[in-house]
C-alpha positions as CSV (number, residue, x, y, z in Angstrom):
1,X,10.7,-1.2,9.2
2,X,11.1,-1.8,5.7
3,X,12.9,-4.8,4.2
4,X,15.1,-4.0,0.9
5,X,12.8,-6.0,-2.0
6,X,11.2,-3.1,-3.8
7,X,7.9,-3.7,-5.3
8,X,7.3,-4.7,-8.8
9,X,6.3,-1.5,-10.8
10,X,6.0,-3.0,-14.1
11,X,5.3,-6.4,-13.5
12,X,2.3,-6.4,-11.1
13,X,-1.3,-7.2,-10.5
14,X,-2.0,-6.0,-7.7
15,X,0.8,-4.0,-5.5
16,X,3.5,-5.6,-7.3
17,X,4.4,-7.9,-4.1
18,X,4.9,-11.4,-6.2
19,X,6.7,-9.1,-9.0
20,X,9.3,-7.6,-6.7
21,X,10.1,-11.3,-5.0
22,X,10.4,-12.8,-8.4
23,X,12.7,-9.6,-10.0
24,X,14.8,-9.6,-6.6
25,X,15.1,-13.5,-6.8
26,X,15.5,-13.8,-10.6
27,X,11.9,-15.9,-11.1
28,X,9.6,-16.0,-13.4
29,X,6.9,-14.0,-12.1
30,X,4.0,-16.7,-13.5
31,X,5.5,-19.6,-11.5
32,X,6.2,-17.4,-8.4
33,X,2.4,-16.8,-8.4
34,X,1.1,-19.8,-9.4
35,X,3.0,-21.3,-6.0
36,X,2.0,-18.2,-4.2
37,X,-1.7,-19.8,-4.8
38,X,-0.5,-23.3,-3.9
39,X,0.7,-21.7,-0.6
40,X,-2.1,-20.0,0.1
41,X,-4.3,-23.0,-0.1
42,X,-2.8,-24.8,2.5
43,X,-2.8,-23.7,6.2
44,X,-0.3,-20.7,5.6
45,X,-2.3,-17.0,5.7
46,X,-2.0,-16.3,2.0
47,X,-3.4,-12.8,2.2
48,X,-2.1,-11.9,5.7
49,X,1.4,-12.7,4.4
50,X,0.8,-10.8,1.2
51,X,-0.5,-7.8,3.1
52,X,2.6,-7.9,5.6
53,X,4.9,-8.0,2.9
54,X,3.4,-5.0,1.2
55,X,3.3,-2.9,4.1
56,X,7.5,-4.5,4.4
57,X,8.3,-3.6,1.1
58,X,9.9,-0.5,-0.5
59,X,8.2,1.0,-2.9
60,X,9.3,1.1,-6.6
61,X,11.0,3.7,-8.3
């Protein structure tokens, strides 16, 4: 199962997850990880959901 965000292949730091959600939603890629962090602080699973959403994720082209 695969969701239809593609991964970031030029803007990433890590497997291009943040990238691809900021390109598909038109964000700036800085402030889409900076609340990323926030997120992740709280309760929420920070990695887990990154991890999920890399293994959901096309990969780029």
């Amino acid at each position: 199962m695969h969701i239809s965000i593609r991964r970031s292949n030029s803007d990433k730091v890590f497997a291009g997850v943040i990238g691809g959600l900021a390109e598909h939603f038109q964000w700036n890629p800085t402030i889409a990880r900076v609340l990323w962090v926030i997120v992740s602080l709280t309760p929420f699973p920070g990695i887990i959901g990154y991890l999920v959403l890399w293994m959901l994720m096309e990969n780029p082209e």
